[in-house]
C-alpha positions as CSV (number, residue, x, y, z in Angstrom):
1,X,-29.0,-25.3,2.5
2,X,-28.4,-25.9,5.9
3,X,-30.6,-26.6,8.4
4,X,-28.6,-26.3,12.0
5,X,-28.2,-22.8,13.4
6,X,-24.4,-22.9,13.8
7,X,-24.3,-24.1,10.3
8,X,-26.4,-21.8,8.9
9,X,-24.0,-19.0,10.5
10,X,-20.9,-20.7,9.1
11,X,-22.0,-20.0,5.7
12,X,-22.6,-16.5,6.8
13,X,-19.2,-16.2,8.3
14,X,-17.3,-18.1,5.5
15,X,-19.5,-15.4,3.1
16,X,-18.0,-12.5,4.7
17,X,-14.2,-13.5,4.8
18,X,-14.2,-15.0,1.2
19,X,-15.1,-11.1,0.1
20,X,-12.5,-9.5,2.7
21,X,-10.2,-12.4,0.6
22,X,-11.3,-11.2,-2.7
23,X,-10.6,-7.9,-1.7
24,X,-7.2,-8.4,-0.8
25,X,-6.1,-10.7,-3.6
26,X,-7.7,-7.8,-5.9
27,X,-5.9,-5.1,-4.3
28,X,-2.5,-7.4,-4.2
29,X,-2.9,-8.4,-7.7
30,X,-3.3,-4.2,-8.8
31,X,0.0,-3.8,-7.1
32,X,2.3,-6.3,-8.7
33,X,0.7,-5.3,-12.1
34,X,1.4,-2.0,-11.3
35,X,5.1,-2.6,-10.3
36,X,5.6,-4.6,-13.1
37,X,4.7,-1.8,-15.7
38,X,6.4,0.9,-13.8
39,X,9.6,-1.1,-13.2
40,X,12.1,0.6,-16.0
41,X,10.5,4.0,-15.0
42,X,11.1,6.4,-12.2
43,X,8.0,4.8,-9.9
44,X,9.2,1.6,-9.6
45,X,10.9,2.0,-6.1
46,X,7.3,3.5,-5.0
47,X,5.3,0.9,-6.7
48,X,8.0,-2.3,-5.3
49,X,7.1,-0.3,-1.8
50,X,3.3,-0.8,-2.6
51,X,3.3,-4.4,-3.8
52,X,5.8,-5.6,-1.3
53,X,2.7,-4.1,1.0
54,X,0.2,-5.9,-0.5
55,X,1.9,-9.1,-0.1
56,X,2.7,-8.6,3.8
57,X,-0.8,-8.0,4.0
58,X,-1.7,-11.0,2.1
59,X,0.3,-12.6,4.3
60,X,-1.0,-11.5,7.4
61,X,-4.7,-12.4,6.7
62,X,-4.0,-16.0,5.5
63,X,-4.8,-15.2,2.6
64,X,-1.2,-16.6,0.8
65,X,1.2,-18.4,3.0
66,X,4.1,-16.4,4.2
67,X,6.6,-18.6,2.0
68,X,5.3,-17.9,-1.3
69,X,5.0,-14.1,-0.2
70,X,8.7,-14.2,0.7
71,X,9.6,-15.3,-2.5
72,X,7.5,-13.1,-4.8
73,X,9.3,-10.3,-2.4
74,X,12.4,-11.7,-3.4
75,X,10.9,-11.7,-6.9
76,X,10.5,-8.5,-7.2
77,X,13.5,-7.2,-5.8
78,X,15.2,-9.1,-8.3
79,X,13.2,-7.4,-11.1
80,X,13.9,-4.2,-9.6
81,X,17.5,-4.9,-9.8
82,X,17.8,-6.0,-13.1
83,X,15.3,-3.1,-14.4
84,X,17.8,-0.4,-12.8
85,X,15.5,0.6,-9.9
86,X,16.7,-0.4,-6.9
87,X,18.8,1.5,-5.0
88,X,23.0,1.2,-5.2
89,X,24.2,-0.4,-2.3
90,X,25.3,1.8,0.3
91,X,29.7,1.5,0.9
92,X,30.6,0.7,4.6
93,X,30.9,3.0,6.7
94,X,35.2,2.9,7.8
95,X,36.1,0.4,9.8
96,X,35.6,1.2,13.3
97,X,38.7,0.2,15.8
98,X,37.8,-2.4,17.7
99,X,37.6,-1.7,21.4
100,X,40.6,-2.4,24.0
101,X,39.5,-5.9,25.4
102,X,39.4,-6.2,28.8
103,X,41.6,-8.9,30.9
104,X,39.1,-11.9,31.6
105,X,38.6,-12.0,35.2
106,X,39.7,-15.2,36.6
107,X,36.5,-17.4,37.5
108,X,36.3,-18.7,41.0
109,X,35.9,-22.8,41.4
110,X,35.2,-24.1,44.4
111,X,37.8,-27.1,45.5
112,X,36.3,-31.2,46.0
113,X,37.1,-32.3,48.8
């Protein structure tokens, strides 16, 4: 047990953020299960929105690194892909015309002497 008063609130502090942690990895773990049943069903897009959520806020408390988040995101779109859920990519718009160019005005150098 420690003995020092800043110590002593350390452990209080480190008490409180490893159950706002839990918390998160709880709710983030709920998600992805979640998304992972509902992924051949109708729900899936609204369950890949939830977890893909999760796992920015995971990111955003420290709680997983933002690489590994970025990758189960990429994860799971994948999933969704090959379970049918995610949505057909959209065709281009037509080509717009590309704009008349202006003539390049003629840059002024000054002369050496």
């Amino acid at each position: 047990m420690p003995i020092i008063k800043s110590a002593k609130k350390r452990v209080r502090v480190a008490k409180k953020a490893a159950v706002r942690n839990s918390k998160t990895k709880r709710t983030l773990k709920g998600a992805l299960k979640a998304f992972h049943k509902a992924v051949t069903g109708k729900d899936a897009s609204k369950e890949k929105r939830k977890a893909q959520s999760a796992l920015d806020v995971a990111a955003k408390k420290g709680v997983m690194h933002k690489n590994k988040v970025a990758r189960k995101q990429r994860q799971l779109a994948k999933a969704a892909k090959v379970g049918g859920t995610a949505k057909p990519a959209a065709k281009k718009a037509a080509a717009k015309k590309p704009a008349a160019k202006k003539p390049a005005a003629k840059k002024a150098t000054p002369k050496k002497k």
